[in-house]
Backbone atoms as SQL, in Angstrom:
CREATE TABLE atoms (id INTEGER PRIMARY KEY, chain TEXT, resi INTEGER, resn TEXT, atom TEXT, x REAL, y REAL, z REAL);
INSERT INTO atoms VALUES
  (1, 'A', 1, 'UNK', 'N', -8.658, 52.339, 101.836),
  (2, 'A', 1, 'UNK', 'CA', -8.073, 51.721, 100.659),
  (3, 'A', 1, 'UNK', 'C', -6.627, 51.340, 100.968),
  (4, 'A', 2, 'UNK', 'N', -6.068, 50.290, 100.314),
  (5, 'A', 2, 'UNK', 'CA', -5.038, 49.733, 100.541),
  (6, 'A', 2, 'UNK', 'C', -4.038, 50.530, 99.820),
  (7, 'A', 3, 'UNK', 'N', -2.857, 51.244, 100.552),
  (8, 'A', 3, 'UNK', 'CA', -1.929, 52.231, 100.188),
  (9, 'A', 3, 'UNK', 'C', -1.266, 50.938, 98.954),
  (10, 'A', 4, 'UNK', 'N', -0.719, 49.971, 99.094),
  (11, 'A', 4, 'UNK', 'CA', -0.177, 49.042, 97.709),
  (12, 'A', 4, 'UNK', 'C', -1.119, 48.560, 96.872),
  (13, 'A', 5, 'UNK', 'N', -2.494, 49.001, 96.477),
  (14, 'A', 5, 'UNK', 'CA', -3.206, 48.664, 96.017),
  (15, 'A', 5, 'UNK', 'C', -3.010, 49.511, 94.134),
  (16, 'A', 6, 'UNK', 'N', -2.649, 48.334, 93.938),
  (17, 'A', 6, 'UNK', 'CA', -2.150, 48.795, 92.312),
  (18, 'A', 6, 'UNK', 'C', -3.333, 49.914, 91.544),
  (19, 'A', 7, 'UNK', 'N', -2.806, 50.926, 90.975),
  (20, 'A', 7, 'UNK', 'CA', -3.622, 52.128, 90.420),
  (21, 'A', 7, 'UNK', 'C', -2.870, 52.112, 88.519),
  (22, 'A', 8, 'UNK', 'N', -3.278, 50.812, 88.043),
  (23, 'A', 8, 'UNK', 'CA', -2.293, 50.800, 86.626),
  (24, 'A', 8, 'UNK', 'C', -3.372, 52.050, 85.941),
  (25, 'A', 9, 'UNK', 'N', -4.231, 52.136, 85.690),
  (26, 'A', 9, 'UNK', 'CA', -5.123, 53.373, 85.240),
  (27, 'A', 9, 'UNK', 'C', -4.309, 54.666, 85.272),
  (28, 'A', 10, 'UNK', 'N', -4.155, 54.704, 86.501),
  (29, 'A', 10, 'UNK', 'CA', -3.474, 56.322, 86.670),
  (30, 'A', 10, 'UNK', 'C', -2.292, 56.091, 86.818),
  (31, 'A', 11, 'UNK', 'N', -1.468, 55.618, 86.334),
  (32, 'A', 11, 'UNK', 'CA', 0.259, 55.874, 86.432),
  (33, 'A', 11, 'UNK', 'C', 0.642, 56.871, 85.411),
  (34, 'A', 12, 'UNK', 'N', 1.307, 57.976, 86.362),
  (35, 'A', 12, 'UNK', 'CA', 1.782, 59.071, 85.713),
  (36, 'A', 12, 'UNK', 'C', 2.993, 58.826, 84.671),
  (37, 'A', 13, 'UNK', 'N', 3.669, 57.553, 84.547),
  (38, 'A', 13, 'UNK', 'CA', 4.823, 57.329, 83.968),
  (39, 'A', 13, 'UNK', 'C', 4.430, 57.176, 82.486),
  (40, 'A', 14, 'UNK', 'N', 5.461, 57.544, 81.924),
  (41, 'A', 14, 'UNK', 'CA', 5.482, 57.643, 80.530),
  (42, 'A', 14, 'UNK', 'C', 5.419, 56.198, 79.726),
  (43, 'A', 15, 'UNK', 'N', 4.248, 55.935, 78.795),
  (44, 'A', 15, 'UNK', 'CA', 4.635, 54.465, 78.692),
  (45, 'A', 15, 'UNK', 'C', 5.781, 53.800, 78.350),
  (46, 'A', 16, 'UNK', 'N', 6.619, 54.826, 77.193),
  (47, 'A', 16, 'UNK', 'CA', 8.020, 54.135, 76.861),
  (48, 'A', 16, 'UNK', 'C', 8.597, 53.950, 78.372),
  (49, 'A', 17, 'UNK', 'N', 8.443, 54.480, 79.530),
  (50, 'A', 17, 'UNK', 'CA', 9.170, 54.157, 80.114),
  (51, 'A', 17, 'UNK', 'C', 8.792, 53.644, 81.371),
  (52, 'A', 18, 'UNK', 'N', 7.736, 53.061, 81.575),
  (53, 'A', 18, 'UNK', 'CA', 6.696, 52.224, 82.579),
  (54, 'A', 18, 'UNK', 'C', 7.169, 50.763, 82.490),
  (55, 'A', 19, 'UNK', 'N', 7.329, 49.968, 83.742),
  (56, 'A', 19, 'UNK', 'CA', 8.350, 49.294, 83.717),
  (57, 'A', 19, 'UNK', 'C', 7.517, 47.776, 82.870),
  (58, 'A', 20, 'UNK', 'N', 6.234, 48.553, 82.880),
  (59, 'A', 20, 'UNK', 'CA', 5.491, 47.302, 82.483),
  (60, 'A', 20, 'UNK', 'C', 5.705, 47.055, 80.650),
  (61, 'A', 21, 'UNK', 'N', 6.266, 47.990, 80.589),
  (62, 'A', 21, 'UNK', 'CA', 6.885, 48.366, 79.397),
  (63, 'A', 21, 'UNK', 'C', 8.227, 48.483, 78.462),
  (64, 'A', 22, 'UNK', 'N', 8.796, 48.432, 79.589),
  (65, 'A', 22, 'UNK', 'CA', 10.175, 48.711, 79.493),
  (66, 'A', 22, 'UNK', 'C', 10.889, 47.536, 80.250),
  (67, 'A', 23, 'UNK', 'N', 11.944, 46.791, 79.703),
  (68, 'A', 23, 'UNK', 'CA', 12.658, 45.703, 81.142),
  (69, 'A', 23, 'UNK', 'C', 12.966, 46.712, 82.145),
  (70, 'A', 24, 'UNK', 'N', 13.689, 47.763, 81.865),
  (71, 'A', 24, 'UNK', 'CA', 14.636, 48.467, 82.732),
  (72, 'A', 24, 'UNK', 'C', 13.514, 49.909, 83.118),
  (73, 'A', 25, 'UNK', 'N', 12.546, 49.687, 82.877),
  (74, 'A', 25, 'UNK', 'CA', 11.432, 50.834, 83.789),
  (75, 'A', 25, 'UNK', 'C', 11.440, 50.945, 84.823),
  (76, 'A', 26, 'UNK', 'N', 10.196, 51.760, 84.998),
  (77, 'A', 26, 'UNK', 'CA', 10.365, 52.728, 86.595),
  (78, 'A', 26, 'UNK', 'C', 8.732, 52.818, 86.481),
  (79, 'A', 27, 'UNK', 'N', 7.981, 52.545, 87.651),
  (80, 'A', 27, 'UNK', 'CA', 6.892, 52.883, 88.384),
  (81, 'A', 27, 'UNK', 'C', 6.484, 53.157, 89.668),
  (82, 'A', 28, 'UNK', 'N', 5.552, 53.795, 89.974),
  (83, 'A', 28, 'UNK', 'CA', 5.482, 54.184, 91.434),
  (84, 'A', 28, 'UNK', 'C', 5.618, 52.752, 91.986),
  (85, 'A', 29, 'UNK', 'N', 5.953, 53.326, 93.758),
  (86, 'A', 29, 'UNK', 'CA', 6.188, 52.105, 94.540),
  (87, 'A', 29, 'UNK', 'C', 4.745, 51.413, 94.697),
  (88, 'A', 30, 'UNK', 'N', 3.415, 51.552, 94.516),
  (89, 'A', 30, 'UNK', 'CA', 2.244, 50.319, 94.107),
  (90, 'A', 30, 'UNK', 'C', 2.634, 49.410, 92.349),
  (91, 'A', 31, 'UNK', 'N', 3.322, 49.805, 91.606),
  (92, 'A', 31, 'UNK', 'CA', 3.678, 49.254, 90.717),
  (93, 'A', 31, 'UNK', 'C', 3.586, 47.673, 90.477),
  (94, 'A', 32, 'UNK', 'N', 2.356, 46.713, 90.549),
  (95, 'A', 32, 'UNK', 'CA', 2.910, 45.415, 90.459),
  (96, 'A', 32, 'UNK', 'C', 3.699, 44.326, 89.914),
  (97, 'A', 33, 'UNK', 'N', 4.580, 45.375, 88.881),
  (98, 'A', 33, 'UNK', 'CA', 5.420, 44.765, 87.903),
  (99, 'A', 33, 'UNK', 'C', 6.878, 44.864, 88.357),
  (100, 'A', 34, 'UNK', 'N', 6.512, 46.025, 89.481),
  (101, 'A', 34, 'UNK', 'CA', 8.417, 46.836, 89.810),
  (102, 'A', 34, 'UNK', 'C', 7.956, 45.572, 91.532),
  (103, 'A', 35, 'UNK', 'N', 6.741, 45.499, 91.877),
  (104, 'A', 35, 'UNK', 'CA', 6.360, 44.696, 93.425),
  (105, 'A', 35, 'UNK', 'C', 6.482, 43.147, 93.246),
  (106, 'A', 36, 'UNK', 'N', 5.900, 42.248, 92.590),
  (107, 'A', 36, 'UNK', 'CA', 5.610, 41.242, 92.093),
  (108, 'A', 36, 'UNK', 'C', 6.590, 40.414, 91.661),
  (109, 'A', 37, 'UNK', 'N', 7.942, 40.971, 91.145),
  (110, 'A', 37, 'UNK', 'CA', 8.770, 40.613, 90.205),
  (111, 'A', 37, 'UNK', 'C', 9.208, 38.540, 89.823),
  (112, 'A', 38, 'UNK', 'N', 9.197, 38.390, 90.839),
  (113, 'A', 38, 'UNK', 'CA', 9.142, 37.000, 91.143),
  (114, 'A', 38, 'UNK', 'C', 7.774, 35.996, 89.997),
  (115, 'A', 39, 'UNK', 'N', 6.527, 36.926, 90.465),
  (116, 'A', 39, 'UNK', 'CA', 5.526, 36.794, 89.278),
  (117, 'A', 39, 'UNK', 'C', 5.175, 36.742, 87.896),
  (118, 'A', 40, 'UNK', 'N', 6.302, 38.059, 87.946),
  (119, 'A', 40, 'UNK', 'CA', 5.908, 38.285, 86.086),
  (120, 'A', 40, 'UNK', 'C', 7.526, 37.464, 85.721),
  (121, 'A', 41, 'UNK', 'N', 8.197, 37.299, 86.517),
  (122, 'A', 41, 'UNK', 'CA', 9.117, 36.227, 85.626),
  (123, 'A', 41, 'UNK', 'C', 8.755, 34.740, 85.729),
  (124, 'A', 42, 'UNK', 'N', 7.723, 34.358, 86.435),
  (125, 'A', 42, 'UNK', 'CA', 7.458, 33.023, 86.211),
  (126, 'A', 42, 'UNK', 'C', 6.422, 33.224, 85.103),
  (127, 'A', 43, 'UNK', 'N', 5.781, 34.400, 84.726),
  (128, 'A', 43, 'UNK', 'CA', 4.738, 34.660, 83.288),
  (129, 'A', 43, 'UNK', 'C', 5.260, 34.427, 82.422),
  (130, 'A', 44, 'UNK', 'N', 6.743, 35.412, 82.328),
  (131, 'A', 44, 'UNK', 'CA', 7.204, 35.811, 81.140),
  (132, 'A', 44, 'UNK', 'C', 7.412, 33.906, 80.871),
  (133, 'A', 45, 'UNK', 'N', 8.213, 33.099, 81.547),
  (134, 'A', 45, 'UNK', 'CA', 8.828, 31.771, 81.366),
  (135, 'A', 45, 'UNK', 'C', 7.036, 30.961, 80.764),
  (136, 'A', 46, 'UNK', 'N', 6.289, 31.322, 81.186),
  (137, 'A', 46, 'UNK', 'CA', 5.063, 30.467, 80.956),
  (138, 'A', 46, 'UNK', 'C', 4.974, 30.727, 78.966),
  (139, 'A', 47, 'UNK', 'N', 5.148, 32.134, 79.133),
  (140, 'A', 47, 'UNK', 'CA', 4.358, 32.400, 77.373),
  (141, 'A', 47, 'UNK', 'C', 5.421, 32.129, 76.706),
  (142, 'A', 48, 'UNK', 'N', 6.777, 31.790, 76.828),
  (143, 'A', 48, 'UNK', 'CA', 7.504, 30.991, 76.183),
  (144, 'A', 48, 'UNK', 'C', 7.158, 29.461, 75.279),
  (145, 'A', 49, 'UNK', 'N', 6.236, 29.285, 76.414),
  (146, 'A', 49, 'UNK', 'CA', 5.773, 27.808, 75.630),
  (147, 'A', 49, 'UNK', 'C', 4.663, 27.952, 74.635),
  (148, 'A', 50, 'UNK', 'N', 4.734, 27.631, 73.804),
  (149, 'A', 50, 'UNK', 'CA', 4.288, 27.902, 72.535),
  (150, 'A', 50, 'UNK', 'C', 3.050, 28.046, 72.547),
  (151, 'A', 51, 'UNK', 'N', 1.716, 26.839, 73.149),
  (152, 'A', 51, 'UNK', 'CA', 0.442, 27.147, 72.994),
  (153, 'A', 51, 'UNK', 'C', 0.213, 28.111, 73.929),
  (154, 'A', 52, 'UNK', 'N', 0.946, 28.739, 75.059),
  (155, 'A', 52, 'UNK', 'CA', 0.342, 29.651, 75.760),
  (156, 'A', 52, 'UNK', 'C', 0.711, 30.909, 75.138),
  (157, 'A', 53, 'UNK', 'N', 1.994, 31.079, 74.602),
  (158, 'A', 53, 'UNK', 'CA', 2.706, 32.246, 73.952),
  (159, 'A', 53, 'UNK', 'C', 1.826, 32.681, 72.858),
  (160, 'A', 54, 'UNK', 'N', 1.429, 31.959, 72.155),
  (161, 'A', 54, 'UNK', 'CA', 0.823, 31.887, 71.076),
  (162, 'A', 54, 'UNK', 'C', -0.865, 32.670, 70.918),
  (163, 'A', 55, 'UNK', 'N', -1.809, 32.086, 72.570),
  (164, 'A', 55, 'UNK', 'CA', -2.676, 32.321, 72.885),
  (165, 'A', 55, 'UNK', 'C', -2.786, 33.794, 72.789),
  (166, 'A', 56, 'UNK', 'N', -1.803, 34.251, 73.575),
  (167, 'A', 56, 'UNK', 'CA', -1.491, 35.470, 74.379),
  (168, 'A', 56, 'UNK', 'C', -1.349, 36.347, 73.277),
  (169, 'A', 57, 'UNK', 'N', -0.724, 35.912, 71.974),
  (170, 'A', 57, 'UNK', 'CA', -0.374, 36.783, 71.402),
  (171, 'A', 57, 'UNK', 'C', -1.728, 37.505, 70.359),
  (172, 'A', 58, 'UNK', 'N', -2.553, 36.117, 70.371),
  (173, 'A', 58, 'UNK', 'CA', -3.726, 36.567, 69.325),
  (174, 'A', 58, 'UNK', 'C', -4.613, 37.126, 70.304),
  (175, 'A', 59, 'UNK', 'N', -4.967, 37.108, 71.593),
  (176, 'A', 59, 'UNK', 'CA', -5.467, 37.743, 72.685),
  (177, 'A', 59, 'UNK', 'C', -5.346, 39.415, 72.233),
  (178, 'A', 60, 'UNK', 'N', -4.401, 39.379, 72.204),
  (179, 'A', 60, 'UNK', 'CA', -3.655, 40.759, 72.308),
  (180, 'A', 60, 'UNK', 'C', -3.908, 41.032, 70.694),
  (181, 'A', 61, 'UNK', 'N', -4.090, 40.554, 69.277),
  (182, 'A', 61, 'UNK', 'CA', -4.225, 41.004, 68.602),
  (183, 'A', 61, 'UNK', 'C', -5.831, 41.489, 68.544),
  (184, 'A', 62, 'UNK', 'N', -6.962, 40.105, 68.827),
  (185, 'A', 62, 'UNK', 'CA', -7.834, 40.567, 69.045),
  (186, 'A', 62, 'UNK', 'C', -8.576, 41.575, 69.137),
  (187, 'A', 63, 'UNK', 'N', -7.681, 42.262, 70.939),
  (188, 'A', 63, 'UNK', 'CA', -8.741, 43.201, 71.791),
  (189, 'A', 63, 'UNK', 'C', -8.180, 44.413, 70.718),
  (190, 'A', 64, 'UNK', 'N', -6.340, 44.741, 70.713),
  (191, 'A', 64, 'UNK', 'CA', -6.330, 45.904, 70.283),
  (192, 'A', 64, 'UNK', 'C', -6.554, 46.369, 69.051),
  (193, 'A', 65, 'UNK', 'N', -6.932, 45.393, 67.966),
  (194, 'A', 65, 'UNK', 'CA', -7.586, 45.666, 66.735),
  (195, 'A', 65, 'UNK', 'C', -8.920, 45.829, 66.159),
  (196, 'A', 66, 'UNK', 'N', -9.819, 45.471, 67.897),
  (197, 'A', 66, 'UNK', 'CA', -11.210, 45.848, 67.158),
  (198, 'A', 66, 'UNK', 'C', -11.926, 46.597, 67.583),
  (199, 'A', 67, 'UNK', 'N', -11.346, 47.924, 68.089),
  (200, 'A', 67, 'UNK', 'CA', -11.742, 49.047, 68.343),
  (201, 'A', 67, 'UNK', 'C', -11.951, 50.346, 67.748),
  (202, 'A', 68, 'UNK', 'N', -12.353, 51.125, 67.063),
  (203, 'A', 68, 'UNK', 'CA', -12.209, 52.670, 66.488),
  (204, 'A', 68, 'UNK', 'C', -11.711, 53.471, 67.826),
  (205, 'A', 69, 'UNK', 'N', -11.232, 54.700, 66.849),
  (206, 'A', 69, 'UNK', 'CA', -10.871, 55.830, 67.544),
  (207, 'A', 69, 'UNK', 'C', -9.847, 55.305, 68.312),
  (208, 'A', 70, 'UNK', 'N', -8.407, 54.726, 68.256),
  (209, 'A', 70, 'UNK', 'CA', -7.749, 54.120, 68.967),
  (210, 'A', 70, 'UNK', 'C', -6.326, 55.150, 68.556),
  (211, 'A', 71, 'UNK', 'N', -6.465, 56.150, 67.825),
  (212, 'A', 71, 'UNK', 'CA', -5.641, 57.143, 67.495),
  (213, 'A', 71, 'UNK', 'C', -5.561, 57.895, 68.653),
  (214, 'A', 72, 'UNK', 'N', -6.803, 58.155, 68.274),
  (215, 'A', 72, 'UNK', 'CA', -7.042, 59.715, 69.429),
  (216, 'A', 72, 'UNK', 'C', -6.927, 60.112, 70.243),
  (217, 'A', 73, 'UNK', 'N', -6.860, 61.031, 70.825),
  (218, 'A', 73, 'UNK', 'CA', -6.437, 61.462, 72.425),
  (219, 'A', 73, 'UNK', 'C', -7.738, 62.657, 72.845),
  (220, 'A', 74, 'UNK', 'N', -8.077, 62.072, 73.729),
  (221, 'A', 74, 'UNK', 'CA', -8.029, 61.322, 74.791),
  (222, 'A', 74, 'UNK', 'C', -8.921, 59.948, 74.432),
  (223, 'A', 75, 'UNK', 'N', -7.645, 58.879, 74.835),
  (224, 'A', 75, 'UNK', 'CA', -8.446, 57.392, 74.421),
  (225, 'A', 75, 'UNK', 'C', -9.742, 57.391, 74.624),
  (226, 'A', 76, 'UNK', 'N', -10.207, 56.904, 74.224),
  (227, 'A', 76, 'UNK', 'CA', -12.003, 56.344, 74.389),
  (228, 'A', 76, 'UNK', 'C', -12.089, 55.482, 73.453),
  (229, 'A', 77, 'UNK', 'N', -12.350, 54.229, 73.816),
  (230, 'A', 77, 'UNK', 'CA', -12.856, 53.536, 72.902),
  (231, 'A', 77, 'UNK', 'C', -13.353, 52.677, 72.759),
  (232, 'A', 78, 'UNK', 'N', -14.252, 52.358, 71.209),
  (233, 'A', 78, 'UNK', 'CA', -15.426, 52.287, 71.290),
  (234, 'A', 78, 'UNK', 'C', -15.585, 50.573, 70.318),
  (235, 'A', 79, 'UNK', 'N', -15.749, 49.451, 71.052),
  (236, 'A', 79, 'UNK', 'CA', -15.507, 48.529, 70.067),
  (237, 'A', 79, 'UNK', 'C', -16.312, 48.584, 68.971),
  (238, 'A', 80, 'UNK', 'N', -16.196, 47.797, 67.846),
  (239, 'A', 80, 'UNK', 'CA', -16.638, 47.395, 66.874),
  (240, 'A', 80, 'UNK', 'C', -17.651, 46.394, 66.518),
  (241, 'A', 81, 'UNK', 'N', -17.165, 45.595, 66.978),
  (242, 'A', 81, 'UNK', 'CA', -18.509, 44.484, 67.359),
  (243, 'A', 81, 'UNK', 'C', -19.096, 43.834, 68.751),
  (244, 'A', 82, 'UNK', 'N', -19.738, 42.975, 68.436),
  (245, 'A', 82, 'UNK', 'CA', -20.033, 42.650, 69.296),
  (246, 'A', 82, 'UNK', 'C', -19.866, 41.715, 70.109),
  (247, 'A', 83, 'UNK', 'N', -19.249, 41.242, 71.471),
  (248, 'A', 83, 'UNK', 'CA', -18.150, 40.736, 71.732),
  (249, 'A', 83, 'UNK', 'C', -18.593, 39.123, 71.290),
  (250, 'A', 84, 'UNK', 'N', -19.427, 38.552, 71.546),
  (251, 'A', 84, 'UNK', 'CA', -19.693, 37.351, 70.761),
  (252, 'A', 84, 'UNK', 'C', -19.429, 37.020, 69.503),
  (253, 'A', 85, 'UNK', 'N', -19.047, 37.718, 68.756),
  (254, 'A', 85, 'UNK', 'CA', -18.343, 37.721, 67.260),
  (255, 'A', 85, 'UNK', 'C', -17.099, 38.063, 67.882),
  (256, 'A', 86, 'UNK', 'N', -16.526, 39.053, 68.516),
  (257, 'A', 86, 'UNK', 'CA', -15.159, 39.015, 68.656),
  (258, 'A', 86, 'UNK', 'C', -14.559, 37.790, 69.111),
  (259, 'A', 87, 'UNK', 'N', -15.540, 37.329, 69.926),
  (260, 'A', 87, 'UNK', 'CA', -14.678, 35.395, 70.661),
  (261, 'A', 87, 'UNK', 'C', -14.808, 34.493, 69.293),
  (262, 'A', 88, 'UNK', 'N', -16.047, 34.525, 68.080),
  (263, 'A', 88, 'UNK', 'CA', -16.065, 33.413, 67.006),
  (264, 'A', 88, 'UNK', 'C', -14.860, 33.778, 66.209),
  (265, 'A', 89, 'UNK', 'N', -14.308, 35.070, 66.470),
  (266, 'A', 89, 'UNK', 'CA', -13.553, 35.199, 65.476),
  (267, 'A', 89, 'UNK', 'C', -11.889, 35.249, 66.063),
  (268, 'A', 90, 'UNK', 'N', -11.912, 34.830, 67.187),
  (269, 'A', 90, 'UNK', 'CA', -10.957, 34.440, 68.521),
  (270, 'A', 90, 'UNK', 'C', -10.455, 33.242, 68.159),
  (271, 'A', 91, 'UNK', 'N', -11.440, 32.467, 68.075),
  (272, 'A', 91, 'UNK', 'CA', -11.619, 31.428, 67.972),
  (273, 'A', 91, 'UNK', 'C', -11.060, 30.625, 66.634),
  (274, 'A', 92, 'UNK', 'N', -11.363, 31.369, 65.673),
  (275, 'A', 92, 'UNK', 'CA', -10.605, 30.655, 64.028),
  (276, 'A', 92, 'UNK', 'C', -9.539, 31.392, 63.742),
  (277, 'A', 93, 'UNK', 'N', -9.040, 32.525, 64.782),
  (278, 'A', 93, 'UNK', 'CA', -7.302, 32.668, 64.643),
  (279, 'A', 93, 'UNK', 'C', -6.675, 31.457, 65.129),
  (280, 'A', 94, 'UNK', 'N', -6.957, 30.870, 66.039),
  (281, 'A', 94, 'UNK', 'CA', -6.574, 30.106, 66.922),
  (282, 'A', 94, 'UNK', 'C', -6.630, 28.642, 66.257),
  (283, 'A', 95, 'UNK', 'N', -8.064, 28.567, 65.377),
  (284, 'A', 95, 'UNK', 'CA', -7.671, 27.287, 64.581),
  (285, 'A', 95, 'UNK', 'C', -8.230, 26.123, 65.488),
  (286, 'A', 96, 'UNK', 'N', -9.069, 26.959, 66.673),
  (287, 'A', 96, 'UNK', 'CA', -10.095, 25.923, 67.106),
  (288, 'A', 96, 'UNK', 'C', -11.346, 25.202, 66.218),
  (289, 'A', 97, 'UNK', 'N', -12.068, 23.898, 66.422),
  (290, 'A', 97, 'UNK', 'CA', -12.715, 23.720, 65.453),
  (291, 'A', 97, 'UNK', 'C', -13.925, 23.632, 66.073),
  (292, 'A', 98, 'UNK', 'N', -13.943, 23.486, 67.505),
  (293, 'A', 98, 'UNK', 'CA', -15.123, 23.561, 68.238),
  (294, 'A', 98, 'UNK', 'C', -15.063, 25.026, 69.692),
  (295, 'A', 99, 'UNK', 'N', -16.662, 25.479, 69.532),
  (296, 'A', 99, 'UNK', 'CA', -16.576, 26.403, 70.565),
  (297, 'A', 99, 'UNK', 'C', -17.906, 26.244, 71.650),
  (298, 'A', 100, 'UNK', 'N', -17.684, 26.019, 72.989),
  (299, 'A', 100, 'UNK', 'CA', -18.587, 26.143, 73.908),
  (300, 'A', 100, 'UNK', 'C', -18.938, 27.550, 74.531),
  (301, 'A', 101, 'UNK', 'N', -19.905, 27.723, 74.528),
  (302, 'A', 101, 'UNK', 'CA', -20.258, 29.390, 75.493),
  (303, 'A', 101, 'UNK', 'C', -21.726, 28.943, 76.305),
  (304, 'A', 102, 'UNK', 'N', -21.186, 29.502, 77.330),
  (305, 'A', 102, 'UNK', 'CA', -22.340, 29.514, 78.944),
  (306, 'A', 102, 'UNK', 'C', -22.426, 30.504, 79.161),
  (307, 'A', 103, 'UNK', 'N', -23.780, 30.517, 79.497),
  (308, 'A', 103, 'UNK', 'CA', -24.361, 31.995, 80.054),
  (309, 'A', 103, 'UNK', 'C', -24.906, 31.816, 81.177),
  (310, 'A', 104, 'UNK', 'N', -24.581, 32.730, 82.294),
  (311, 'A', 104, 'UNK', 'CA', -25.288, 32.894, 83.760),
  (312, 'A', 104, 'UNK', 'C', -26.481, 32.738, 83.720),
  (313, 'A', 105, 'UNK', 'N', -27.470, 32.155, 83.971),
  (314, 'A', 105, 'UNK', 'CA', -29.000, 32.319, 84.485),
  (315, 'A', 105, 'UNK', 'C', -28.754, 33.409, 85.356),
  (316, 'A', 106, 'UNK', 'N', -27.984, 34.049, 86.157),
  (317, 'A', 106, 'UNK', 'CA', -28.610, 35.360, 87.231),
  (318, 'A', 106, 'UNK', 'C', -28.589, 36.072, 86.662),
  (319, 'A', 107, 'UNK', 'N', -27.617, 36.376, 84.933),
  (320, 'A', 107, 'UNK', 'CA', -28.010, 37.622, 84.444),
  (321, 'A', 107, 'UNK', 'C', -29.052, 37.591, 83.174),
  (322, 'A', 108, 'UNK', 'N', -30.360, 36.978, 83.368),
  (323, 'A', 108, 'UNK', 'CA', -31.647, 36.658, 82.808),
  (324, 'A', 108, 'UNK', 'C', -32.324, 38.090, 83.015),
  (325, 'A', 109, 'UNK', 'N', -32.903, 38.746, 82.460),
  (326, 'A', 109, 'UNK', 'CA', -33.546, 39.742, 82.649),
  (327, 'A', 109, 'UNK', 'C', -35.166, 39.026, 83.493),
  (328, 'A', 110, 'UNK', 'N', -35.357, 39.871, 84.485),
  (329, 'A', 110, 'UNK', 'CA', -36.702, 38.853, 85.474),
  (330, 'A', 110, 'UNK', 'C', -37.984, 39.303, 84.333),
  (331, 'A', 111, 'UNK', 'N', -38.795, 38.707, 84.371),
  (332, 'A', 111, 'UNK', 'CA', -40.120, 39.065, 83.992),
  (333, 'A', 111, 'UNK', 'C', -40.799, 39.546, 84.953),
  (334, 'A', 112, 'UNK', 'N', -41.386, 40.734, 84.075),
  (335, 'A', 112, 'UNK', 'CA', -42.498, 41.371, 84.593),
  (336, 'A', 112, 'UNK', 'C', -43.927, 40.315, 85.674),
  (337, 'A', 113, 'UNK', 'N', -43.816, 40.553, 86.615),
  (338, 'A', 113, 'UNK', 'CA', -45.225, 39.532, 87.091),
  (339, 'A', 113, 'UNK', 'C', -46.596, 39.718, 87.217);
């Protein structure tokens, strides 16, 4: 395994103070936020612009609002619906008026022969 191979799962750092969190944070040296830096400031400059900022932000309201048990410790959690309603309803935050969805043919369940 690759010793810089980012481990965001297990970072022992405190979130108030995880740099992914904090401007002025601290993470181990695999950290791709404390490694990358060059990266997440050409991000941060991207979600400035309004339809991407904007995206990002209902993204983020989305995932972390449609879960239970999001109190608790130890996290686990367990969504609410089902993610095809979570994208229709993605979708009219956003104030889209049309939605396309594709599905893999390889993940077809085979028939019995």
């Amino acid at each position: 395994m690759d010793d810089l191979q980012a481990r965001c799962a297990i970072c022992g750092i405190a979130r108030d103070e995880k740099a992914c969190w904090a401007e002025q944070g601290k993470g181990p040296k695999v950290c791709p936020t404390l490694r990358k830096g060059e990266v997440v400031a050409n991000v941060m400059q991207k979600y400035k612009q309004e339809e991407i900022g904007e995206f990002a932000r209902q993204a983020s309201i989305q995932e972390s609002s449609r879960y239970i048990n999001r109190e608790e410790t130890p996290h686990v959690l367990h969504p609410v619906k089902p993610r095809v309603q979570e994208i229709c309803e993605f979708v009219h935050s956003m104030g889209y008026r049309k939605l396309g969805l594709a599905f893999c043919g390889g993940l077809t369940p085979k028939r019995p022969s």
